[in-house]
C-alpha positions, 0 to 999 in steps of 0.5 A, spaced: 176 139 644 171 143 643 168 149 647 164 147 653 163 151 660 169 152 663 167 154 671 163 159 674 165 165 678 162 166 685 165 173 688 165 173 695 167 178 701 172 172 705 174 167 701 177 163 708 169 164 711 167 161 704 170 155 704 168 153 711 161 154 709 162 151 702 165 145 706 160 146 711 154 145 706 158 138 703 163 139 698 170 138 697 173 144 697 180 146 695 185 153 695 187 154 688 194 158 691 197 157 699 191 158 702 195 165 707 195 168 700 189 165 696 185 169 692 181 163 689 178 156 691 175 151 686 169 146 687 172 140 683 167 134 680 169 128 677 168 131 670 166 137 667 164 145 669 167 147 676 165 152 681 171 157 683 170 162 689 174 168 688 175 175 692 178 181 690 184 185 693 183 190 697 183 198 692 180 192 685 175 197 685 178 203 683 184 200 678 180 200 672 185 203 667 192 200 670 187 193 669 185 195 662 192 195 661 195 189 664 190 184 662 188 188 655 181 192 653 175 190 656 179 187 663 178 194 667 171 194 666 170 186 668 175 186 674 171 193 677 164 190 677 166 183 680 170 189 686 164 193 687 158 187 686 156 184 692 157 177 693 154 172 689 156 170 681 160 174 678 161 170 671 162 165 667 168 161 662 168 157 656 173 153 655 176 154 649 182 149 645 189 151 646 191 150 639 188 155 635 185 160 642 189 167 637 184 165 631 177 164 635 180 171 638 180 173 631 174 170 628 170 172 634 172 180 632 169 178 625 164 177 628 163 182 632 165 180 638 171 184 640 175 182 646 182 184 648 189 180 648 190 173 650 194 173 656 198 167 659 198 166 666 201 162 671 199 160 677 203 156 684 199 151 687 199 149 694 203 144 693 208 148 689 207 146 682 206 151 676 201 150 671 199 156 666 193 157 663 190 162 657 184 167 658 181 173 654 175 177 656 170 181 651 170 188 651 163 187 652 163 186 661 157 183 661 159 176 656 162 170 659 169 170 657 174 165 654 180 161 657 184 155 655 185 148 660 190 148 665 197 146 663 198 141 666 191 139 669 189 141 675 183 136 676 184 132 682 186 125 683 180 124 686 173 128 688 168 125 693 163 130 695 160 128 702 153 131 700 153 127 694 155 133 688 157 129 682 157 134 676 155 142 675 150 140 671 146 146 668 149 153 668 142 158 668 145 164 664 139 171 664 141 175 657 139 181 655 136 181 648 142 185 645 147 181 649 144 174 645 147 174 638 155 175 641 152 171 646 151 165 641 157 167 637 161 166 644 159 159 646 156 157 640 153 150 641 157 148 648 153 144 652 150 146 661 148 152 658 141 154 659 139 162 657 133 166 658 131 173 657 133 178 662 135 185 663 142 184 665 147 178 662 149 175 668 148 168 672 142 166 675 144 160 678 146 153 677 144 145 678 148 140 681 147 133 679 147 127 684 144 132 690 137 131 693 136 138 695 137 145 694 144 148 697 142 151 704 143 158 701 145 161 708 152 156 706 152 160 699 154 167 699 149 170 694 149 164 690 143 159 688 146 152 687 139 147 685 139 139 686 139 137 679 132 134 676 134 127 677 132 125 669 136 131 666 
């Protein structure tokens, strides 16, 4: 498998109140965890990058360093903008190969894309199963972050978007001029992604194949969701 966007995180205040809207603008949403306990929520497609809500528990924003070191150098600093962002998106993942995940760590710090430690991570499902997953975070905050695929998959057996949505298509990513190099050294030729220069490194919107509009933004918390040009 070879790298490829993995999803995008949009922050929000209220994770319940941003599903319902999500819902409400026609996508199929659903909680990542038992909903009462939920932090995240994922809107599925049929194949491909997904969009992933999340919220932040209450005090994120002031734990930077008991975060550094529970999730490695680099995850403090990460962890505490999306606490301390308004709503919106706040990152974005490159899937990654389980196999070989240390030695993409390694070759990235030669490259001089340092990041820090590789953490494993399980997650109980709403319908009580387990799967686990891999993730790393770059030191520097800014850069999209490494993660493996779910083991076992998490994609739904089926996905049906009411307002038509069949793939996040396009992932439009602003990269400041001395982020590019580590940027391109971080998702190498995986395609969804296009990048233009700006003076913060972060995502700027994203385009969703299959719709014939833009998404309302009212629905969006922040976020710019664009109907897919319809030949790209």
């Amino acid at each position: 498998m070879s790298a490829r966007c993995s999803h995008v995180l949009l922050r929000v205040d209220d994770l319940a109140a941003a599903v319902a809207d999500f819902r409400a603008a026609g996508f199929q949403v659903d909680f990542a965890t038992a909903e009462e306990r939920a932090l995240h929520a994922h809107v599925w497609f049929p194949d491909g990058p997904i969009v992933e809500l999340l919220t932040t528990p209450r005090g994120a924003r002031w734990l930077r360093l008991p975060l550094e070191l529970f999730f490695g150098r680099g995850a403090g600093k990460r962890m505490v903008r999306w606490a301390r962002q308004a709503e919106g998106f706040c990152d974005v993942a490159v899937l990654t190969p389980r196999d070989g995940f240390a030695g993409r760590l390694a070759a990235l710090a030669r490259a001089g894309v340092p990041s820090g430690r590789a953490v494993r991570w399980k997650r109980r499902r709403p319908d009580g199963a387990r799967t686990e997953f891999s993730f790393a975070y770059p030191r520097n905050d800014r850069l999209p972050f490494l993660v493996t695929p779910y083991d076992p998959p998490q994609h739904p057996p089926a996905v049906a978007h009411p307002n038509g949505a069949t793939a996040l298509r396009t992932v439009e990513v602003g990269v400041r001029a001395r982020d590019l190099p580590a940027f391109r050294a971080l998702v190498g030729d995986a395609p969804g992604f296009r990048v233009r220069e700006a003076p913060v490194t972060g995502v700027l919107a994203i385009e969703i194949a299959g719709l014939d509009h833009d998404v309302d933004p009212a629905l969006t918390h922040g976020a710019v969701l664009r109907a897919a040009p319809a030949d790209g």
